[in-house]
C-alpha positions in Angstrom: 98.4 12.6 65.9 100.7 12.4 62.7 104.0 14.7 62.4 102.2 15.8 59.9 99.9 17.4 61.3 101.9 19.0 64.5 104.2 20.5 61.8 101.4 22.4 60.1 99.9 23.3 63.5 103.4 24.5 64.6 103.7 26.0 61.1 99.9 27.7 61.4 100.6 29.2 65.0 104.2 29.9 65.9 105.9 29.4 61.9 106.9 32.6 61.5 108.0 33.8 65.4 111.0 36.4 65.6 110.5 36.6 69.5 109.5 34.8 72.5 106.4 37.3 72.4 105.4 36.1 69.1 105.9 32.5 70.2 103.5 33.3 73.4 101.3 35.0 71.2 101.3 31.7 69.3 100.0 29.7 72.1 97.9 31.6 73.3 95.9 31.5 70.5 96.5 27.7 69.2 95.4 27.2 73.2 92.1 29.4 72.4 91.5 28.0 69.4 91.6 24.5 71.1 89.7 25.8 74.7 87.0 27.4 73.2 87.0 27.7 69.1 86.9 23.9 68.1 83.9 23.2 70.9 81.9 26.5 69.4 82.2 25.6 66.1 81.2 22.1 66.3 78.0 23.1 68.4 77.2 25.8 65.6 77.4 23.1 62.8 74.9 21.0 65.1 72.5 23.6 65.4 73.3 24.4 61.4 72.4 20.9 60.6 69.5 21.6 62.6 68.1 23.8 60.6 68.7 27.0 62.9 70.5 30.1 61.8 74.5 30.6 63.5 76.0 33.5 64.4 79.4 34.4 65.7 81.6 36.8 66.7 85.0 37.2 68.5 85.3 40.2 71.2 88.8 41.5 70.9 88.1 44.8 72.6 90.3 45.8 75.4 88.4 47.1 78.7 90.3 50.3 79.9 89.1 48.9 83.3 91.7 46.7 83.1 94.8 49.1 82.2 97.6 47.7 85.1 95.6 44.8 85.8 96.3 42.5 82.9 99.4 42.5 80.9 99.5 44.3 77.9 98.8 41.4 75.0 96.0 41.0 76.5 93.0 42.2 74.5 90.0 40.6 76.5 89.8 37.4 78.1 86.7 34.7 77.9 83.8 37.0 79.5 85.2 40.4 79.1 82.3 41.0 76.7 79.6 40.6 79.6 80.6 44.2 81.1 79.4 45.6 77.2 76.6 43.3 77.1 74.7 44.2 80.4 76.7 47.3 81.2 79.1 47.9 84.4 76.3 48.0 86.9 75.8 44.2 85.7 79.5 43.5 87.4 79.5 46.1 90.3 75.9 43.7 91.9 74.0 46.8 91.5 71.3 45.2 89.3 
């Protein structure tokens, strides 16, 4: 990797930071991006290429469920989404 191209991933993700929050905000989504985004994306273009139609979509919503169990920045971790997919019962073994 270039210093190139870590200054403009710096620059992309923590540039304009004011505050140690903005700088963990930062990270966690250059982390994301790297953890889950790249991967996705490349497996949509292969299925693209494939001739199959690609959709995506990004969950950001916050389960109230979790009000004093995660911290505050936290808008939905990786599987939140299930709860609003399949309803609570889903979690709760109910099903």
């Amino acid at each position: 990797i270039t210093s190139e191209v870590v200054d403009r991933v710096y620059e992309e993700y923590m540039g304009d930071a004011e505050s140690p929050a903005q700088v963990r905000d930062g990270l966690l989504d250059a982390m994301g991006d790297v953890f889950f985004v790249v991967s996705a994306v490349e497996v949509a273009r292969y299925h693209r290429d494939a001739g199959n139609p690609v959709y995506f979509y990004e969950f950001q919503h916050r389960p109230s469920s979790m009000e004093g169990v995660l911290p505050a920045f936290v808008k939905a971790d990786h599987g939140a989404e299930i709860a609003f997919v399949f309803g609570k019962p889903f979690l709760a073994g109910d099903v």
